[in-house]
C-alpha positions in Angstrom: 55.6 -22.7 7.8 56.0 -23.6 4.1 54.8 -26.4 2.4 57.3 -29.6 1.6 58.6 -28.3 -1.9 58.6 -24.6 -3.1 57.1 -23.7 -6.3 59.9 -24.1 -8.8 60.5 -27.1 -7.7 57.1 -28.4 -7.8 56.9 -27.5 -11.3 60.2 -29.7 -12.3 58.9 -32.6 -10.6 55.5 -32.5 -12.6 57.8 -31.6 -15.9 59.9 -34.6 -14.9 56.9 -37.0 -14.1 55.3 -35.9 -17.1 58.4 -37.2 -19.1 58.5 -40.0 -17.5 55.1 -41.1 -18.2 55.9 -40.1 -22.3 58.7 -42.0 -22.5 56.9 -45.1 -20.6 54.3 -45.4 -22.4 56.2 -44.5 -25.6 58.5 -47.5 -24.7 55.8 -50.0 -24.3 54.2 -48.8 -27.7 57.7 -49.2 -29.7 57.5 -53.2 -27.7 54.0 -53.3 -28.8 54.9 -52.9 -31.9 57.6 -55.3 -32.3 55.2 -57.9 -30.5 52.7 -57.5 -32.9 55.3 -57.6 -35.8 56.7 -61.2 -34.5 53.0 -62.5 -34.2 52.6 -62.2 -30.2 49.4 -62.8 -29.0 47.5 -59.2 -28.0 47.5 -60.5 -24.4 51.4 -59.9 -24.2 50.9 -56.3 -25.2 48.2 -55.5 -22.9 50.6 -56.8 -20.3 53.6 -54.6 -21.7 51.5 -51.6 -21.5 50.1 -52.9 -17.5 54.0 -52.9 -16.6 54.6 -49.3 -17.5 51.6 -48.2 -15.8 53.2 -50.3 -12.8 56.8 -48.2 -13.6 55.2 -45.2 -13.8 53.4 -45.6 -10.3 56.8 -46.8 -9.3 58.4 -43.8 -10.4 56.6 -40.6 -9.8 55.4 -38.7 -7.3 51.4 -39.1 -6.1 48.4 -41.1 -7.1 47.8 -39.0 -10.6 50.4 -40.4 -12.6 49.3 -43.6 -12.4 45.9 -43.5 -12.8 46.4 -41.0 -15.9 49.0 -43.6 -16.7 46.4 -46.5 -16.7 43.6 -44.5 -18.8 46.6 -43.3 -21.3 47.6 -47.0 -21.7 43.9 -48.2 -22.5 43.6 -45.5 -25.6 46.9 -46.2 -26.5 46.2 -50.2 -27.1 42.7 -49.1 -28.9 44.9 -46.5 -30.8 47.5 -48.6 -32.2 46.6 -52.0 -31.9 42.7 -52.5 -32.7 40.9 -52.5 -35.6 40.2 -49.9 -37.2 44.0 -49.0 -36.7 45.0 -45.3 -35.7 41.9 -44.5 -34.6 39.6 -44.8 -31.1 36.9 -46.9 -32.8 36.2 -50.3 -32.5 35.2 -52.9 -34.6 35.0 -55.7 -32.6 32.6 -54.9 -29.0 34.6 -57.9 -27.2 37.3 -55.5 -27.0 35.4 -53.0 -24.8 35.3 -55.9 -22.4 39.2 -56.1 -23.3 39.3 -52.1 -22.8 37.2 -52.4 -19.1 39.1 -55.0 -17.7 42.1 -53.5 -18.9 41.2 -49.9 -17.4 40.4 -51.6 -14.2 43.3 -54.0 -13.9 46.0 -50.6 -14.5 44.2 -48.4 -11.8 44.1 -51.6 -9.3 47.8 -51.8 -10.2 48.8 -48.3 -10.1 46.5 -47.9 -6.7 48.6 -51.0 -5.4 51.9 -49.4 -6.0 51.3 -46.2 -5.2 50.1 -47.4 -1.7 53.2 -49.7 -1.2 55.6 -46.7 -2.2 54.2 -44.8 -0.1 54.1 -47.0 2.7 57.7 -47.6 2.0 58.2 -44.0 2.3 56.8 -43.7 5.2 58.4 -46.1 6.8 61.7 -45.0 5.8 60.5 -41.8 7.7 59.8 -43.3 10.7 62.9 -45.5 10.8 64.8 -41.7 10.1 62.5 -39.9 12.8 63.1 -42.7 15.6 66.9 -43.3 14.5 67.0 -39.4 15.4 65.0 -39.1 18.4 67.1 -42.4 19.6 70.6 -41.2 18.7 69.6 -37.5 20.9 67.9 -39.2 24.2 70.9 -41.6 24.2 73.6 -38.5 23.6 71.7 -36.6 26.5 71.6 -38.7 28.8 75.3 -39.4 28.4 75.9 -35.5 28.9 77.3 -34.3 32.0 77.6 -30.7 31.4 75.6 -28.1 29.2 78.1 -27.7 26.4 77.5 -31.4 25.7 73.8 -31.2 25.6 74.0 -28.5 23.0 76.5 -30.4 20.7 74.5 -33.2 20.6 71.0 -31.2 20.2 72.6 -29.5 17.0 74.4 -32.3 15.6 71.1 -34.7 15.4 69.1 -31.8 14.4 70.8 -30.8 11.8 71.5 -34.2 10.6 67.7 -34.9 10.4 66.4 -31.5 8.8 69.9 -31.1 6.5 70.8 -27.9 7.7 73.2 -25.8 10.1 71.5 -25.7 12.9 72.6 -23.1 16.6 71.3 -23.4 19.9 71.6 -20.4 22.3 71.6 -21.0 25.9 69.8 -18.3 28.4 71.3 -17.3 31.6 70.1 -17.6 35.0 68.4 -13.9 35.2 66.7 -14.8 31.5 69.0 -13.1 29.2 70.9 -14.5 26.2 74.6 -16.1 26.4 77.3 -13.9 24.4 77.9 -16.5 22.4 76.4 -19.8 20.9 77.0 -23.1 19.2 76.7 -23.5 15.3 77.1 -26.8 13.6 79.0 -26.5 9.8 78.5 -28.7 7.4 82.2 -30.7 8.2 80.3 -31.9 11.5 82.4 -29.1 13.1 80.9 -26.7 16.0 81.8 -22.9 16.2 81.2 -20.2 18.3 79.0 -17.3 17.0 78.6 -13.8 18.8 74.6 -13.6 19.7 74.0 -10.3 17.5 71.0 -8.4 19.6 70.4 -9.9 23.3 67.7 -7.6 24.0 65.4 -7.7 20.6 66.2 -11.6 21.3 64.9 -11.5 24.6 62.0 -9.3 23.9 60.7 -11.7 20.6 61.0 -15.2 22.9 59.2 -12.8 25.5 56.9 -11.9 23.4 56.2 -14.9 21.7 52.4 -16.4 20.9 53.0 -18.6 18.2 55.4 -22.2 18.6 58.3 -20.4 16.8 60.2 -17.1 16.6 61.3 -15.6 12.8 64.2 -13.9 12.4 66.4 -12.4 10.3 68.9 -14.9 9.7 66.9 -18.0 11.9 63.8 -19.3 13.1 64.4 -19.7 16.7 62.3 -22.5 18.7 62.3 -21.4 22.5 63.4 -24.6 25.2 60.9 -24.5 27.7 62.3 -25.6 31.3 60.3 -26.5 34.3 60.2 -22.9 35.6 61.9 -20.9 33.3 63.2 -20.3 29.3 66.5 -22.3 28.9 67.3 -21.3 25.6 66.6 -21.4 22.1 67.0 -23.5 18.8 67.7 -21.7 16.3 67.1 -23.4 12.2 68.3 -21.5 9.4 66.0 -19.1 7.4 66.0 -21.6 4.2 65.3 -24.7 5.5 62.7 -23.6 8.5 60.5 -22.3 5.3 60.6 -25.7 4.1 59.7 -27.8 7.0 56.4 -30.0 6.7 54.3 -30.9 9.3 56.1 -34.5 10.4 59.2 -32.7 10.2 58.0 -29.9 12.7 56.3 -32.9 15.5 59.5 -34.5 15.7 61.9 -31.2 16.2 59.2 -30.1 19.0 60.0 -33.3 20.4 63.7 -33.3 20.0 63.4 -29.9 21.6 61.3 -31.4 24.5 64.2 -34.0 25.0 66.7 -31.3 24.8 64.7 -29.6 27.6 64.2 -32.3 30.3 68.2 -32.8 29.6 69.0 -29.5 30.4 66.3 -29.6 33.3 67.7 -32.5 34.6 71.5 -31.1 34.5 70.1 -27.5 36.1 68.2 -29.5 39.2 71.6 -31.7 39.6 73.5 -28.4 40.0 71.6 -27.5 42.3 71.2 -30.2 44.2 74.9 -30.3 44.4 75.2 -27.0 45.2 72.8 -27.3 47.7 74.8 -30.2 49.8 78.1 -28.4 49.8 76.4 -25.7 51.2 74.6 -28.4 53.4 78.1 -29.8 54.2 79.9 -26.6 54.8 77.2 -25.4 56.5 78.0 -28.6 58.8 81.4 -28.2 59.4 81.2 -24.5 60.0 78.7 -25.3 63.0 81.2 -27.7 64.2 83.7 -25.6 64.4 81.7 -22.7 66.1 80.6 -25.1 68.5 84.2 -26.3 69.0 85.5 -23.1 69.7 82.6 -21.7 71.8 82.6 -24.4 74.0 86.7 -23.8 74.3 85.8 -20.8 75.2 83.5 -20.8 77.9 85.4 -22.0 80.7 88.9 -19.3 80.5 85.6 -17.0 80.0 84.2 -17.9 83.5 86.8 -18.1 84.9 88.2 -14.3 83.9 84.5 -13.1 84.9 85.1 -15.0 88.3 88.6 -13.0 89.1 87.7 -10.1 87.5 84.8 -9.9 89.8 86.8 -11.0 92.9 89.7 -8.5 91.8 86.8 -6.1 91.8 85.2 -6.9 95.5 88.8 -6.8 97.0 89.6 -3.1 95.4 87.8 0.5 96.1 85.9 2.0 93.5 89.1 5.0 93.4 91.7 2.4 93.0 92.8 2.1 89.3 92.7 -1.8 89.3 88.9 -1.7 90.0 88.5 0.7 86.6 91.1 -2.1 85.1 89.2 -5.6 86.3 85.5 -3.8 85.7 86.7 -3.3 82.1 87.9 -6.7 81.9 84.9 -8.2 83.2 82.5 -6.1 81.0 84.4 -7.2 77.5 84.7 -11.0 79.1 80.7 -11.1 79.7 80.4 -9.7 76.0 82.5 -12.1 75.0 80.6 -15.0 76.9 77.1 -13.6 75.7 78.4 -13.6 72.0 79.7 -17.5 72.8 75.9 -18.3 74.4 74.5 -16.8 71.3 76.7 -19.3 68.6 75.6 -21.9 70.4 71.8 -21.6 70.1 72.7 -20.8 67.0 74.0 -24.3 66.2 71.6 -26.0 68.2 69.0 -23.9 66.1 70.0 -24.8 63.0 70.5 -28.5 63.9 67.2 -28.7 65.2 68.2 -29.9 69.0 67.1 -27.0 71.0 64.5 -28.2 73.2 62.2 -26.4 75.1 61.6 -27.1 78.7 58.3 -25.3 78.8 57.0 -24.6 82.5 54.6 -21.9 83.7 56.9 -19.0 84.3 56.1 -16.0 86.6 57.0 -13.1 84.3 58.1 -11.1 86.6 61.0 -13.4 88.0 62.0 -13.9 84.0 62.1 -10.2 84.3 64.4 -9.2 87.0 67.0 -12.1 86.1 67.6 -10.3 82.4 67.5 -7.0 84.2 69.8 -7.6 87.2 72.2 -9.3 84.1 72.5 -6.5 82.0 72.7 -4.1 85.0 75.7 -5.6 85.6 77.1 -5.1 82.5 75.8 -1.7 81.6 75.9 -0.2 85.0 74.9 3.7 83.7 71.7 2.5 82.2 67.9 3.1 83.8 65.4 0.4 82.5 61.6 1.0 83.0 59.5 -1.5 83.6 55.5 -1.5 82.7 54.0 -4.7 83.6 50.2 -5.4 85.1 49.1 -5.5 88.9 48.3 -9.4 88.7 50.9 -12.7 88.8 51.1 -13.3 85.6 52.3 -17.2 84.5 53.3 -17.6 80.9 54.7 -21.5 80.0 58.3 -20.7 78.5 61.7 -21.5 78.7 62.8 -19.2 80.8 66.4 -19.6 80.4 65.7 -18.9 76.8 62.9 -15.9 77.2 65.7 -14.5 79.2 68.3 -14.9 76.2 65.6 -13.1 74.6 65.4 -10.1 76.7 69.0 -9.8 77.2 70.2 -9.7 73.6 67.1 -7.1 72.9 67.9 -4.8 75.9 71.4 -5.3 75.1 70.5 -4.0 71.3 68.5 -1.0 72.9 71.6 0.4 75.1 74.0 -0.4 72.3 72.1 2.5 70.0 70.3 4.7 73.1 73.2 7.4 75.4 73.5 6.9 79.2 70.8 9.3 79.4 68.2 8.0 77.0 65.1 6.1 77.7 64.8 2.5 78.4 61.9 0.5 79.0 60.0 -3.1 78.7 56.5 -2.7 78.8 53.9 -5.6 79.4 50.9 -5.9 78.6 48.0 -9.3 78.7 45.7 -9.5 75.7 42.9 -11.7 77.3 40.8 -12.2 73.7 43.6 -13.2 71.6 45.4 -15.3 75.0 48.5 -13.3 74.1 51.2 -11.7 76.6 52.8 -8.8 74.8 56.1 -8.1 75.8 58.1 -4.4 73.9 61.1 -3.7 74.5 61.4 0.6 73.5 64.5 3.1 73.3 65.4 6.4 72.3 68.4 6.0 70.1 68.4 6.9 66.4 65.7 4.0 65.4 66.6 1.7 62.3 66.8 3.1 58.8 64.1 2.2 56.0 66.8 0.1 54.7 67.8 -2.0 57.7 64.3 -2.6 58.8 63.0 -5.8 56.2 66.7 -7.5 56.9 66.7 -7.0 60.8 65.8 -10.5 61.8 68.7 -12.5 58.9 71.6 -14.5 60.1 74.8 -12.2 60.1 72.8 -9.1 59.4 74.3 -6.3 60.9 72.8 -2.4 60.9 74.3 0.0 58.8 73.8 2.3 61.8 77.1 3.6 63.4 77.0 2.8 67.2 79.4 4.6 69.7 80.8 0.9 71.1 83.6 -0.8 69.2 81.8 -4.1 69.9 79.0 -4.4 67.0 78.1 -7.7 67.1 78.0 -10.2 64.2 74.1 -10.7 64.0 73.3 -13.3 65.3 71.0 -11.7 68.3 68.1 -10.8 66.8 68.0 -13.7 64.4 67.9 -16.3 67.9 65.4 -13.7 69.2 63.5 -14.9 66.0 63.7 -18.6 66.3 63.1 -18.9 70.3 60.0 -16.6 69.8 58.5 -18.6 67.4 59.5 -22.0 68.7 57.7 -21.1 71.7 54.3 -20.0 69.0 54.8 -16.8 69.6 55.9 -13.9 67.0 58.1 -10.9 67.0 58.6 -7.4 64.7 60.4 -4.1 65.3 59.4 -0.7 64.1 60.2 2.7 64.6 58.2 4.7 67.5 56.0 6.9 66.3 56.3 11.0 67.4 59.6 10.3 68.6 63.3 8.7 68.0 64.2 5.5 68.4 63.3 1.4 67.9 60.3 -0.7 69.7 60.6 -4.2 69.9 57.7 -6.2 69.9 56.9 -9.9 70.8 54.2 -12.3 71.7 54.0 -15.9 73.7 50.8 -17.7 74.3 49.2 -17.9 77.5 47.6 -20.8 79.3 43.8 -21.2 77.9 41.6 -21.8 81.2 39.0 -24.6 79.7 36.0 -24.4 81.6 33.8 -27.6 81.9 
């Protein structure tokens, strides 16, 4: 930065203090004079001479004037008012004591009031600094919205350093607003189109040093808790002139500006946050609501469309009629199952009843349930020789199985391959459980999202009925409720998905 004054204007303060100091001690020569004239004693001259030095101190700028103040006086006295007259010699050698203490008492004086001026300025810098830092914290934390925090932020900044100070607010992915906020000197704010975004961007990027140099500003960067905020901008005149108390308290008006902006970003959020929270809520409700609405007219059309189905040959035209209506009713009541798990899920009530399972019971229930509804469909099974006990929930492993064979015939033809395959893996006490077709397989670009809430796979499927995606993503949570974990991939050498997932087995502790 530049130093306090430039250097034309250094040069008329020392021409002005220079002046000054003439026409001081000038003055208290002419009064000397006159004293003498009258018949005053010397004493009232040296003091005449001792209250310009004080003036002088008073008046200029720095500890210089006065002291050559206070050696110019003692010359002065010994030039024009001791004998031998107009001249620097001295008859009388009391007067060098007269000279000495006369020396001694100016510099004290001019020393003395020097120091209190200065301490006056600095105090009157202090009151300024603090009367500006107070005026911005009490502005900001009034503020309620960003536009208020940058009014403020310019209007005490520019009142402290003199100038027309901006600020520029960032956006959310880091790049510069179109616009920002200019104070005028009428205390007015106006918009200003941001001239370059990207060379912005790239210099605050880029930056290594506290400030920024432009071509019409110096731009301070606001440094958030995570992030850039935005920058304040000080015009190219005035930031050259900036001294180094001027440049503490603008960082700290900047941090101020900061932690208000931080604060009103986190609030945001946090709002944001518990609408989502609340909607979240009432959507869960409602889902619930309905599904449980739901489930009984859905039993009960599975119930007649069954009995309509027992009570009519396969070649009568009312069996085709209830077996369709008892296929898109158990969709129908697997979908309502699935929302809610969901809600329980999400509100953190579904409770496992963990008891050692026989696997191959959990087995045969999913199988003999999706038989029904996908009659057409062979599923392999490939499971070891032994009796093998897994604790689970077996109501929910079988949720798990059905909506993961149900995904496999959904994407695989009538003809296609079908399997679960089981397998124990004694060092790791894992069961393994996949779950394999033949279909097409799931695209590069489905496979990172397959597990999300309401994902659903870009893949076109045959049957009407695509789900809303919530299968998979319940497959997810019951899996790992249970410890266990669960991934899909493609098969390798061949077409089509393998599902993969994992429970923990019982560890045999022997004593």
């Amino acid at each position: 930065m530049g130093e306090v004054n430039t250097m034309p204007e250094k040069i008329k303060i020392t021409l002005k203090c220079a002046v000054l100091t003439i026409l001081l001690l000038t003055g208290a020569s002419v009064i000397g004079y006159l004293f003498d004239d009258t018949g005053f004693p010397e004493t009232n001259i040296v003091i005449t001479y001792l209250l310009a030095v004080h003036m002088i101190a008073w008046l200029t700028e720095g500890f210089l004037w006065g002291i050559l103040s206070s050696i110019a006086a003692t010359f002065l006295f010994n030039y024009f008012f001791t004998e031998p007259y107009l001249t620097f010699s001295v008859n009388d050698p009391s007067y060098m004591i007269t000279f000495v203490i006369m020396t001694i008492v100016a510099l004290i004086t001019s020393t003395i009031v020097s120091h209190a001026k200065k301490s006056a300025l600095d105090a009157r810098q202090k009151e300024a600094e603090t009367k500006a830092v107070y005026n911005l914290t009490n502005h900001l934390t009034d503020a309620d919205n960003m536009q208020d925090i940058v009014g403020y932020a310019i209007d005490e900044i520019s009142e402290y350093l003199g100038c027309q100070a901006a600020c520029l607010c960032f956006q959310e992915n880091g790049m510069p607003e179109n616009f920002f906020i200019q104070h005028r000197a009428d205390h007015r704010q106006i918009r200003r189109e941001t001239e370059d975004k990207e060379e912005i961007k790239g210099r605050i990027e880029q930056l290594k040093t506290s400030y920024s140099m432009g071509a019409e500003f110096y731009d301070w960067p606001i440094y958030g808790h995570e992030k850039k905020l935005g920058i304040i901008r000080i015009p190219l005149k005035t930031a050259q002139t900036i001294g180094a108390e001027q440049m503490r308290l603008l960082r700290s008006m900047i941090e101020s500006v900061a932690l208000a902006m931080d604060r009103l970003r986190v609030s945001a959020l946090h709002n944001r946050s518990r609408e989502e929270t609340i909607q979240e809520r009432y959507r869960a409700n409602l889902l619930r609501a309905i599904s449980h609405d739901l489930r009984t007219p859905l039993s009960g059309i599975m119930g007649t469309s069954e009995m309509i189905m027992d009570m009519s040959k396969q070649d009568d035209p009312r069996y085709d009629l209830a077996s369709a209506i008892h296929k898109d009713a158990d969709w129908l009541h697997s979908l309502v199952e699935n929302i809610l798990s969901l809600t329980r899920l999400q509100e953190g009530k579904l409770i496992l009843n963990k008891q050692p399972e026989a696997v191959e019971e959990v087995l045969a229930v999913a199988i003999e349930r999706i038989s029904k509804q996908w009659p057409k469909y062979e599923i392999d099974v490939s499971m070891p020789n032994e009796l093998l006990m897994i604790p689970m929930d077996a109501k929910l492993i079988r949720q798990v199985l059905i909506n993961l064979l149900d995904n496999a015939i959904k994407h695989t033809p009538p003809d296609g391959e079908i399997g679960i395959l089981v397998e124990k893996n004694e060092n790791l006490h894992f069961a393994i459980f996949k779950v394999i077709d033949s279909g097409s397989g799931i695209s590069q670009e489905d496979l990172p999202h397959i597990f999300q809430m309401f994902y659903t796979s870009h893949t076109q499927i045959s049957d009407a009925k695509h789900g809303i995606g919530l299968g998979l993503t319940i497959c997810d949570a019951i899996i790992k409720a249970h410890g266990g974990n669960i991934e899909v991939k493609n098969r390798i050498n061949r077409t089509g998905a393998e599902f993969t997932f994992t429970l923990p087995m019982e560890v045999q502790i022997h004593e």
